[in-house]
C-alpha positions as CSV (number, residue, x, y, z in Angstrom):
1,X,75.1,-109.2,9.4
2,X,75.8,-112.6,9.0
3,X,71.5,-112.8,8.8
4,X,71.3,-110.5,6.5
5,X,74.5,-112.4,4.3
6,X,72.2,-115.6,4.4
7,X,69.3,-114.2,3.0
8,X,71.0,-112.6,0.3
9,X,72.6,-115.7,-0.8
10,X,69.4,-117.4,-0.7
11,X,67.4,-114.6,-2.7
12,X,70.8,-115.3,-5.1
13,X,69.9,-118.9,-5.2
14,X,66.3,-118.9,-5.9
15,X,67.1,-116.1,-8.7
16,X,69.6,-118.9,-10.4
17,X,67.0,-121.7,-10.1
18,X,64.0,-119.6,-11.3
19,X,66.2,-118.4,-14.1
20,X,67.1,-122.2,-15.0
21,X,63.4,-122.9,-15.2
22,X,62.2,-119.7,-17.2
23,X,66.0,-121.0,-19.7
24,X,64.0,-124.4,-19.9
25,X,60.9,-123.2,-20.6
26,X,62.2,-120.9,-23.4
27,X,64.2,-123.7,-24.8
28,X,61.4,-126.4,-25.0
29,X,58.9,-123.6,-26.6
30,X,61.7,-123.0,-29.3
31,X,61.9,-126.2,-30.3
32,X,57.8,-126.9,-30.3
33,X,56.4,-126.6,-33.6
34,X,54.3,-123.7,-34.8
35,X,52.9,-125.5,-37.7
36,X,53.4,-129.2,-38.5
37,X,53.3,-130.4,-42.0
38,X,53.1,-134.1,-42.0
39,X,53.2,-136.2,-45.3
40,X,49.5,-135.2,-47.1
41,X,48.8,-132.2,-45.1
42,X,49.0,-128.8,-44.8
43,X,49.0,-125.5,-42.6
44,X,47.1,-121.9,-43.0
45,X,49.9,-120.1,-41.7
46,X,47.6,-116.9,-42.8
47,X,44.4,-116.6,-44.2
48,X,45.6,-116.2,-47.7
49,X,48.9,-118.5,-47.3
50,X,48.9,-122.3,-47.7
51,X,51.5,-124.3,-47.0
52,X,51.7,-128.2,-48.4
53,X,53.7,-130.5,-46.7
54,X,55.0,-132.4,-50.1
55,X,55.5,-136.8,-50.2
56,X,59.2,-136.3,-50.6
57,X,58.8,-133.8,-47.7
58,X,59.7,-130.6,-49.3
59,X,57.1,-127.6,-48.8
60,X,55.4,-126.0,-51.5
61,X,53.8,-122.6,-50.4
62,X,50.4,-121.1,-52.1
63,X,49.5,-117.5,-51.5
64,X,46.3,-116.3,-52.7
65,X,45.1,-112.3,-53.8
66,X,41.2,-112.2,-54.4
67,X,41.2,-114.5,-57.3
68,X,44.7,-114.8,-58.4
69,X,47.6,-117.5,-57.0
70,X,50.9,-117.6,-56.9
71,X,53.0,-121.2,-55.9
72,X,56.3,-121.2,-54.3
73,X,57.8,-125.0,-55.5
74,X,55.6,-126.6,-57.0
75,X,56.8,-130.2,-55.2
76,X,58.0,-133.6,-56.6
77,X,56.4,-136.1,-58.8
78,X,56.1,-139.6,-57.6
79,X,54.1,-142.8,-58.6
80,X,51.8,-142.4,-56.4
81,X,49.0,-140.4,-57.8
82,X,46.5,-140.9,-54.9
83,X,43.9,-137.9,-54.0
84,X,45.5,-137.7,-50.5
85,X,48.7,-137.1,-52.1
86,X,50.0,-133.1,-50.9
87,X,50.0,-132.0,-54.3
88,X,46.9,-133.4,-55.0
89,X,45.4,-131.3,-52.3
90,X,47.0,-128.4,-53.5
91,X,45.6,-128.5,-56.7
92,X,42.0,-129.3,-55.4
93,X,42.2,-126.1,-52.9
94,X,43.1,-124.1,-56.3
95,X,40.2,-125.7,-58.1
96,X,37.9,-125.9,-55.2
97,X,38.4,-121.5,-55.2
98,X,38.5,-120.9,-58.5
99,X,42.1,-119.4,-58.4
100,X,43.8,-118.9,-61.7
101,X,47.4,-119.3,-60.9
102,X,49.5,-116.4,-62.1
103,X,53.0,-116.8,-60.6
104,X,55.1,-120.2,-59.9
105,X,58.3,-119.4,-58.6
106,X,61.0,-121.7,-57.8
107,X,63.2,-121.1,-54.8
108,X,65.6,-123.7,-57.4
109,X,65.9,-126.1,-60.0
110,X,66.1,-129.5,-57.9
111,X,63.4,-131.9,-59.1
112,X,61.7,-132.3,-55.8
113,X,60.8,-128.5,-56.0
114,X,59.8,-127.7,-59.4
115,X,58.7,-131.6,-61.0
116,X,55.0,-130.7,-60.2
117,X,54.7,-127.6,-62.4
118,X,52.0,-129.1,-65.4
119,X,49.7,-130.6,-62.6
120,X,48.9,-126.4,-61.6
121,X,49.0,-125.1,-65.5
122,X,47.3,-127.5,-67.6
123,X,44.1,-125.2,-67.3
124,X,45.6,-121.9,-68.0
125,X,46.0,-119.9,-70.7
126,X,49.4,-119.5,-72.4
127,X,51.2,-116.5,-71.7
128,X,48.8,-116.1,-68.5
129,X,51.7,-117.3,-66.0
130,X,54.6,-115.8,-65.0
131,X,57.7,-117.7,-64.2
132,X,60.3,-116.7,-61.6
133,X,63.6,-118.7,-60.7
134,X,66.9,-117.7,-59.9
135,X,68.5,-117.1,-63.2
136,X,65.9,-114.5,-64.4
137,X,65.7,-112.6,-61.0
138,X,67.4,-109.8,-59.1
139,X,68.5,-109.6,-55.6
140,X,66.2,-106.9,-54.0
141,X,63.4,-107.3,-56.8
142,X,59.7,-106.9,-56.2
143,X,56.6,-109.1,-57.6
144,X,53.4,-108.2,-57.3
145,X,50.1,-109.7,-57.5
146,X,46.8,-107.9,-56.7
147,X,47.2,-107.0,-52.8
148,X,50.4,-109.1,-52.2
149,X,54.0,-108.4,-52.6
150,X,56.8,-110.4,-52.7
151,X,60.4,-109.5,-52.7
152,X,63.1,-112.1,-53.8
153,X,66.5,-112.3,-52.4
154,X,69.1,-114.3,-53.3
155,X,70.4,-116.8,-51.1
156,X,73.4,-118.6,-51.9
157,X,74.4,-122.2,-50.3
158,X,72.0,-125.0,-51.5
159,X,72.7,-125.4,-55.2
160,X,75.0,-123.1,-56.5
161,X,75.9,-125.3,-59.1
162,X,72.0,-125.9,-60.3
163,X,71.8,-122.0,-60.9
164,X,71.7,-120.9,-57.3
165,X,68.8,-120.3,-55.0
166,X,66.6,-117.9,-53.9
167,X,64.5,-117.3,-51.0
168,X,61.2,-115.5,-51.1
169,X,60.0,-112.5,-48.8
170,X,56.4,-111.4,-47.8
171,X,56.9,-107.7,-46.3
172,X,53.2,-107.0,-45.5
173,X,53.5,-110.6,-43.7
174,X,57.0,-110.3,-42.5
175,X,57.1,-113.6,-43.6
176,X,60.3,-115.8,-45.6
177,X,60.0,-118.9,-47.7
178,X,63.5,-120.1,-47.6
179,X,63.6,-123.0,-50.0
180,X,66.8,-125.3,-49.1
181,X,68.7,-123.0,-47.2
182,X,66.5,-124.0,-44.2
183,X,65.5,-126.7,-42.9
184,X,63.8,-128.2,-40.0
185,X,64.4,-132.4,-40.5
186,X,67.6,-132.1,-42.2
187,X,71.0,-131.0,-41.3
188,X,72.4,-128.3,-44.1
189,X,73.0,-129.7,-47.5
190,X,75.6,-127.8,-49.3
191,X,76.2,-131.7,-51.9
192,X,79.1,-129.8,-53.9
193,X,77.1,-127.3,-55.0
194,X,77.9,-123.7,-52.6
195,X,80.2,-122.5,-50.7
196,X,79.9,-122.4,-46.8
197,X,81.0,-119.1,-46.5
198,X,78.1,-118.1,-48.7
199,X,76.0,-120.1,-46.8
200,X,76.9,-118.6,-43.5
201,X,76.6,-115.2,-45.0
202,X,72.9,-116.3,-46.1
203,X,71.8,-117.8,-42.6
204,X,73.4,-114.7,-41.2
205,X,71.4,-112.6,-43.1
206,X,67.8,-114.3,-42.5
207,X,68.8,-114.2,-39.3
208,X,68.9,-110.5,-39.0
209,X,65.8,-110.0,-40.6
210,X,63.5,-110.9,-37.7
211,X,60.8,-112.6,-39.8
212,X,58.5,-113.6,-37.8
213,X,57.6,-116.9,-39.9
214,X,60.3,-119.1,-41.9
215,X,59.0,-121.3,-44.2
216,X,61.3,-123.8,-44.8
217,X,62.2,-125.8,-47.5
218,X,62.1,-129.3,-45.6
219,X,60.5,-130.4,-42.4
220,X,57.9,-128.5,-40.0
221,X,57.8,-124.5,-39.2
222,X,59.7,-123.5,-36.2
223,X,60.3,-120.2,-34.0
224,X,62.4,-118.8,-36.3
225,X,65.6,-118.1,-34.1
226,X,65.8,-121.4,-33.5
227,X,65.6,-122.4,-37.4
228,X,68.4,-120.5,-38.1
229,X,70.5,-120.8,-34.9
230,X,70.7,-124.7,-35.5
231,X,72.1,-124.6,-38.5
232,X,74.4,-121.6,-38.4
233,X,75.6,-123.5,-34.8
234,X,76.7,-126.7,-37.2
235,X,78.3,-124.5,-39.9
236,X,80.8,-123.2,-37.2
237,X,81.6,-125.9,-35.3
238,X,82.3,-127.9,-38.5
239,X,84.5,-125.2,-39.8
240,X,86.4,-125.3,-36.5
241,X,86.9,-129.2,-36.6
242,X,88.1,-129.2,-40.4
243,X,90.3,-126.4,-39.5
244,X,92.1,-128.4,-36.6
245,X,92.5,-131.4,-39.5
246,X,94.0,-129.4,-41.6
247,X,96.3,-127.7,-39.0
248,X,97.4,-131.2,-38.0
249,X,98.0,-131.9,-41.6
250,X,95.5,-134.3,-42.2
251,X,93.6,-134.6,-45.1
252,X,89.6,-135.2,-47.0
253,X,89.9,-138.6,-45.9
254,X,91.5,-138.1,-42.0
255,X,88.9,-135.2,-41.3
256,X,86.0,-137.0,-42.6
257,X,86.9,-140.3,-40.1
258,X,87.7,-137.8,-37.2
259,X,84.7,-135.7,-37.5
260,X,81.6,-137.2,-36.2
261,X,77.9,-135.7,-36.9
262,X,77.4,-135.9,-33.5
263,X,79.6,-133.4,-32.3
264,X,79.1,-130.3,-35.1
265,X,75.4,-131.2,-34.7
266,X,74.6,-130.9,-31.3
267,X,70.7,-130.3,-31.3
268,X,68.9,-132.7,-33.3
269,X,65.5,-132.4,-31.8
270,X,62.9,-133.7,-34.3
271,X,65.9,-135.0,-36.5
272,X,66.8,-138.6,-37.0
273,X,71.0,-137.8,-36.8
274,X,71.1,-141.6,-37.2
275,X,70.0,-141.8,-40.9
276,X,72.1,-142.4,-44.0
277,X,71.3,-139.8,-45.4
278,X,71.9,-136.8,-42.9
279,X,75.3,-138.8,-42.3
280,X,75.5,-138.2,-46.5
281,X,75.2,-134.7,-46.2
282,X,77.4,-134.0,-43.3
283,X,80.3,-136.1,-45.4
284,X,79.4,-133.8,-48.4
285,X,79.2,-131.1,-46.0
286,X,82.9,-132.1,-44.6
287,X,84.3,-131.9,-48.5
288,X,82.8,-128.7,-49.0
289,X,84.5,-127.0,-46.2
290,X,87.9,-128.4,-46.8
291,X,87.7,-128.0,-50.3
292,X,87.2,-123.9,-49.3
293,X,89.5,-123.7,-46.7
294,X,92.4,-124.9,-48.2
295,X,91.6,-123.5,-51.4
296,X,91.3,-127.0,-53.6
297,X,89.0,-127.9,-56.5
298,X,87.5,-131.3,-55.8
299,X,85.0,-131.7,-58.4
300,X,81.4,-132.8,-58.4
301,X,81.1,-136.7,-58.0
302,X,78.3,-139.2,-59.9
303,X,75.4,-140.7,-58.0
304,X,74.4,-136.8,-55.8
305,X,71.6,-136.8,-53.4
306,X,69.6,-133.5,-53.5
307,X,66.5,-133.1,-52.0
């Protein structure tokens, strides 16, 4: 009996270890990128999909039907006009294939997403392209062009106060280009603009989806679980800290001293959680979630970041 006890316990054991490594194993292949997009480069996530990883580091997504294009953010100008730039390359794969862009759609109306727009149009006709955004689209509504098919949904928490945001969906690809509500180098960025419980609503409902490719807005493509799990796993543990602020009757000021990056953003692999400007956002971030849970109006300050 007391054999027969042992070996149990040690089939137990080896089941616990072998189960910590296969955990590991999972964990590390989450995090590993499935495409990187560097500064001046860019991914075939499909045959017929492009995606450009933009100098300010926002994504700008091409899709391509026989001859006609359609670009998702069309990416940010800067002074730097050299051939290497992303959305140099962009425009010379267009050009190179002879597409004749047909949609643009913008995922929102920050500059870094929609300052490029001329660079891809100069050599079309008027009237030839179609323009999509947020304030002239419906929740649920289908695009097509030629063979491809996209289907916009509207994703609150990003810039609510810019005219909202919308995501992009490719149902033959079972693919999503989130725009700002994801990201993969940044921690959420809400700036004033959204409300977290619209956010989390959003992240919840990507999440559901089971795409199995999110583009995001910022930063390289990763298992998608694990894009959306980050982020959704910071949204709640900052709601829990501002609510024990406010329960203690602290206010803006105490909870943004007391509540450290650190601790509501737990996994920052591939992040630098050290940079002034994730630590901007997760003050901005702090406001925002105060402001909704106890029901004040804070305003919108001077001087925003919003990439």
């Amino acid at each position: 009996m007391q054999k027969r006890r042992a070996a149990i316990s040690m089939i137990f054991i080896a089941v616990i270890l072998l189960s910590g490594v296969f955990w590991t194993g999972y964990e590390k292949s989450m995090k590993k990128p499935l495409f990187l997009l560097r500064k001046n480069s860019y991914a075939a996530v499909r045959e017929h999909i492009h995606v450009f990883g933009g100098d300010a580091s926002e994504n700008m997504t091409l899709i391509i039907s026989g001859s006609d294009a359609a670009i998702i953010d069309t990416g940010c100008v800067l002074a730097d006009n050299s051939e290497h730039r992303s959305v140099n390359r962009l425009k010379k794969l267009i050009d190179e294939k002879q597409l004749d862009v047909r949609n643009i759609i913008y995922t929102h109306y920050h500059l870094d997403h929609i300052s490029n727009t001329a660079k891809f149009i100069s050599n079309e006709s008027k009237g030839s392209v179609e323009f999509y955004d947020p304030l002239n689209t419906t929740d649920g509504q289908i695009i097509k062009m030629g063979t491809c098919v996209f289907r916009i949904l509207h994703t609150p928490g990003h810039a609510g106060s810019r005219g909202g945001h919308i995501s992009i969906e490719l149902p033959g690809e079972n693919i999503l280009v989130a725009g700002d509500v994801l990201y993969t180098n940044f921690i959420p960025c809400m700036q004033y603009e959204d409300s977290p419980r619209a956010y989390m609503e959003t992240l919840k409902r990507i999440g559901e989806e089971k795409y199995s490719l999110i583009i995001p807005g910022h930063g390289n493509i990763l298992n998608t679980a694990y894009t959306v799990k980050r982020p959704m796993a910071y949204m709640k543990r900052l709601e829990k800290q501002v609510k024990r602020v406010i329960a203690s009757g602290g206010d803006l000021a105490e909870a943004r001293r007391r509540i450290k990056l650190e601790a509501c953003y737990t996994d920052g692999e591939g992040m630098n959680l050290k940079d002034p400007i994730q630590k901007e956002f997760h003050r901005d971030n702090i406001r925002q979630m105060f402001a909704e849970l106890t029901g004040e109006s804070l305003g919108e300050p001077e001087g925003m970041i919003r990439p």
